[in-house]
N, C-alpha and C positions, 0 to 999 in steps of 0.2 A: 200330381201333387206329391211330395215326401213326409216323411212321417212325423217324426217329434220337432217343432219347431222354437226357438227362441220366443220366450215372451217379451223380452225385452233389448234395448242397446242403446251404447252413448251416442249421444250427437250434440254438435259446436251450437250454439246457438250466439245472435250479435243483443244483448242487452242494450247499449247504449251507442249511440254515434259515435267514434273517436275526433278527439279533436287533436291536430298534428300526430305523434306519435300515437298508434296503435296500445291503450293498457292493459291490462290482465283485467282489471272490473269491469271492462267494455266488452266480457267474454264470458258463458258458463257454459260447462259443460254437465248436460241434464242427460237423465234417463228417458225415455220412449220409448212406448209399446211397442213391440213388432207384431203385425197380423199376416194372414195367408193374403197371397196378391190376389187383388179384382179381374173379372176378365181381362183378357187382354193384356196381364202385366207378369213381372217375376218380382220374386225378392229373389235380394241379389246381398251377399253379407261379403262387403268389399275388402280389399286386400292392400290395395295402397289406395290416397287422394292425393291429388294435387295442391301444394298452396303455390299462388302465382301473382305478380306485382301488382295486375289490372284489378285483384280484390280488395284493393285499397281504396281505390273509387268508389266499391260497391258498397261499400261502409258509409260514405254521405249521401246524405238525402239531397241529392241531387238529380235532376234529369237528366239522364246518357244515353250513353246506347243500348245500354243493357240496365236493366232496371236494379236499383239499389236494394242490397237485401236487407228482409223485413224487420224491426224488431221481437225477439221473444219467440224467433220462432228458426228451425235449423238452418244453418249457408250453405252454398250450394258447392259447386265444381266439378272437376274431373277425378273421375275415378273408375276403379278397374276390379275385378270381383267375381266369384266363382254363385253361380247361382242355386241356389238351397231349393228353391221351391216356382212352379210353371204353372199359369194358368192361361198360355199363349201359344198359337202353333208356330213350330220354326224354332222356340231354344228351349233349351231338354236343360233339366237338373243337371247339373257338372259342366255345363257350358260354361266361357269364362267371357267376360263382356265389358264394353267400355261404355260407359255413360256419365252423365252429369249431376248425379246426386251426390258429391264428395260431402268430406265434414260429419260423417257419421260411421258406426258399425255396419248397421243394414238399412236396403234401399230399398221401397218398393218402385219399381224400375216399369212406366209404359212399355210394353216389348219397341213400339216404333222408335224408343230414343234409346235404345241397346243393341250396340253393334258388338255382333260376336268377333274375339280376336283368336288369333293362334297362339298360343303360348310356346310354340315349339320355332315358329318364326324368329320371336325376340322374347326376352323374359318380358313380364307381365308390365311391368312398370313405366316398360320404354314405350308402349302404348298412350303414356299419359306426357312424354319429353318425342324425343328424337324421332320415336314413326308416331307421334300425336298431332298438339294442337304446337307448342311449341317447335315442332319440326317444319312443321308445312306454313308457322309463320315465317320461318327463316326462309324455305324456298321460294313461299307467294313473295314475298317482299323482296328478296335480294331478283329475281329474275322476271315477276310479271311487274311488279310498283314501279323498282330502280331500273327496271330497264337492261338488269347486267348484259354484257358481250365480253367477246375473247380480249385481252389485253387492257380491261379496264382495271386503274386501280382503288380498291376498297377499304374504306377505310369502317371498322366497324365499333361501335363503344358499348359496354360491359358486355366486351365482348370472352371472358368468360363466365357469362351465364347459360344457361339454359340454349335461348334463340342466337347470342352472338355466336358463340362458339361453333353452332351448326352455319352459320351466315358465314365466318369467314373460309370453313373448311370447304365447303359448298361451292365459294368464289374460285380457291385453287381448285376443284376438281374439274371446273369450266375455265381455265384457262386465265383467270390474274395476271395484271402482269406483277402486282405487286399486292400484300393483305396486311394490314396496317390494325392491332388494337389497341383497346386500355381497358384496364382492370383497376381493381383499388387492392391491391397486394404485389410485394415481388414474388411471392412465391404463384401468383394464378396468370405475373408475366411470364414465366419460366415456363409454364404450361404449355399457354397461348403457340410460345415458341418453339418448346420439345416434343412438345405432343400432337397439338393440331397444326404445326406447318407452316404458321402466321411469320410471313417475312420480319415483321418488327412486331415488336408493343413494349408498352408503356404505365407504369404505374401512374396516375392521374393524379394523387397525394403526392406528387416528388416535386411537381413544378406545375408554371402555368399550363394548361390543355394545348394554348397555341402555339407556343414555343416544341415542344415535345413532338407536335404533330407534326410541322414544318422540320423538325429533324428528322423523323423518320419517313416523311414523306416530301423530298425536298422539290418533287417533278410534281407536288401536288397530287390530290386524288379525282376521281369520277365519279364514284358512287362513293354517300353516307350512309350507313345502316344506323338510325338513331335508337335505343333502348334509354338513355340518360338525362337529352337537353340541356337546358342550363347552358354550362360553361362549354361543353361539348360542342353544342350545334354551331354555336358563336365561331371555335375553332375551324367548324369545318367549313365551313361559309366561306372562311378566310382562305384557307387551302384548296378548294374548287376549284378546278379548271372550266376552261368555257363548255356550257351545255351540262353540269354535272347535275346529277339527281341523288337526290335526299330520300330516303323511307325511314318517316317518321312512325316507329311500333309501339317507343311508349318513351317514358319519362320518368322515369323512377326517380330522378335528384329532384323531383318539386312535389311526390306524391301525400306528402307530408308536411308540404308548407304550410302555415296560418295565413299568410300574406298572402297577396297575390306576387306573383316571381316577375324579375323583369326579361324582355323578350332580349333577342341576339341585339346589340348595338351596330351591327354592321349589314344589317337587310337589305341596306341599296345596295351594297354588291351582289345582290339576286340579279339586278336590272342588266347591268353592262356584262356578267358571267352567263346571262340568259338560264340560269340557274331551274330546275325545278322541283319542287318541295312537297312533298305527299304522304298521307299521312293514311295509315293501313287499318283494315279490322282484319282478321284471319278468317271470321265468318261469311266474306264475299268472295274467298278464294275456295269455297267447296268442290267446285269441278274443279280443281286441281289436283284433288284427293287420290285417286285412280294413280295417275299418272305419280304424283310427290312418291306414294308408300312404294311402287314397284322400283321407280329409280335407287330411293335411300336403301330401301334392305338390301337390292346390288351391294351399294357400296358397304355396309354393315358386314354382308355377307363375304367380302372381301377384303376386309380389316382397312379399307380407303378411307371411312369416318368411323372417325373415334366421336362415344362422350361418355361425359361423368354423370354421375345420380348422387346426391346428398340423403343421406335416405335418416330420418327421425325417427324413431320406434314409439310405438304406443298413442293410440288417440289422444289420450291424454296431454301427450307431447304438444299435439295441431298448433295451440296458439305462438309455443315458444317455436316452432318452425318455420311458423309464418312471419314472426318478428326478426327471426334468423335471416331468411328471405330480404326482406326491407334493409337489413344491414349489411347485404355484401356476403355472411357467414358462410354461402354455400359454392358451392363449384359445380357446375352443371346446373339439371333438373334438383329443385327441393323436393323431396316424395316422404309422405306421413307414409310411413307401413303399417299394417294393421295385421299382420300375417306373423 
């Protein structure tokens, strides 16, 4: 155990359910005690959290897959953090650790849900993007869901975020024959294309999804990498070549609807395209873990993928990060810093 510890620190709590957009009074941010950790666990006084699309879900009181978080009481996520204080064997005070209690100062942390990382590997952050949850959603999905192989072509949408941007870089370093995106900026198409390598893309605000897409992909694509739905999946339906597979990861253009949204208009060309359509969690691709971290820091380690971090300062910042998130604001990984 270490010596003088925090009596206290801020964390996000969810006051109210939002309805459609995300509000500021659907949000406080309270003080809570901090205590020394229980057998078995650390405090852990975090350095960056996560905010991420899929906690837009966790806002309605709905049944998922992952259970909606509570009212009146802290949100949860990824995060990453130097540990202050051990009452576990296996992590020592100054160890640095990823786990799942984001949305706050300090964590007390079961040691079995804190995986020691390297800091000296990648900065602390890209533990929570590009070698985390959002990387190895890009690899489980673009090669065990879709099915990728050499010469297929891919098309991926917002695909400068976070998971696209890793999905399309991923497709070229296995052999594409062609990487196709859209973003909702000229300047995050410029990116797409100077920076990670992406054959074409497309800002999705300039014109129809299916027009755009048929021009940059006039031989059609094979694989969909879906982050958006809506008007997106419709297009690429449309643009499929026979046998093309879909990995559906999330949905961000409906995550905020009142209504219900209506589906693709063109779903019989699933039939006659022999089309297939699947739809991802990151948490059934665990044993891919091993194998995702050792390939990407290769390439990390070889400057072959690039990505970006958005990074927000101050707890306090979390909720306007997270509505920055929901709007497109960011480029790559969103990451609250707390360092």
């Amino acid at each position: 155990m270490s010596a003088a510890l925090p009596t206290s620190g801020r964390e996000w709590h969810l006051v109210a359910r939002p309805h459609g957009w995300p509000k500021a009074e659907d949000f406080a941010l309270r003080e809570a005690p901090v205590t020394a950790p229980g057998e078995g666990r650390v405090l852990v006084r975090n350095l960056h959290f996560s905010v991420d699309p899929y906690m837009r879900g966790r806002m309605n009181d709905v049944k998922s897959y992952t259970p909606p978080f509570a009212l009146d009481r802290p949100m949860d996520g990824g995060a990453v953090g130097e540990v202050i204080a051990s009452n576990a064997e296996g992590i020592a005070v100054g160890d640095h650790v990823l786990h799942g209690l984001g949305w706050r100062e300090y964590a007390e942390v079961p040691a079995g849900r804190a995986v020691k990382v390297d800091p000296s590997l990648a900065p602390l952050s890209a533990y929570l993007g590009v070698l985390g949850m959002t990387g190895l959603s890009a690899y489980a999905g673009l090669f065990e869901v879709a099915s990728f192989k050499e010469g297929d072509a891919v098309f991926v949408s917002g695909a400068a975020g976070a998971v696209g941007s890793q999905v399309g870089q991923m497709a070229k370093l296995k052999g594409a024959s062609r990487v196709i995106g859209s973003a909702g900026s000229d300047e995050k198409v410029k990116l797409l294309v100077e920076e990670y390598g992406f054959d074409a893309a497309f800002n999705y605000k300039n014109g129809p999804v299916a027009e755009q897409l048929r021009e940059a992909a006039p031989d059609g694509i094979d694989v969909y990498f879906d982050n958006v739905g809506g008007e997106h999946l419709e297009a690429a339906i449309s643009s499929l070549n026979v046998h093309g597979r879909v990995t559906v990861c999330g949905m961000i253009a409906q995550y905020n609807a009142t209504e219900p949204t209506p589906g693709p208009r063109n779903l019989a060309l699933v039939i006659g395209k022999r089309l297939r359509i699947q739809g991802m969690l990151v948490g059934d691709h665990a044993a891919l873990q091993p194998q995702f971290v050792q390939e990407v820091a290769g390439w990390l380690a070889s400057g072959e993928l690039k990505y970006r971090e958005t990074f927000v300062e101050g707890i306090e910042n979390g909720f306007d990060a997270f509505l920055g998130l929901l709007r497109g604001e960011n480029t790559g990984k969103m990451v609250v810093s707390l360092a």
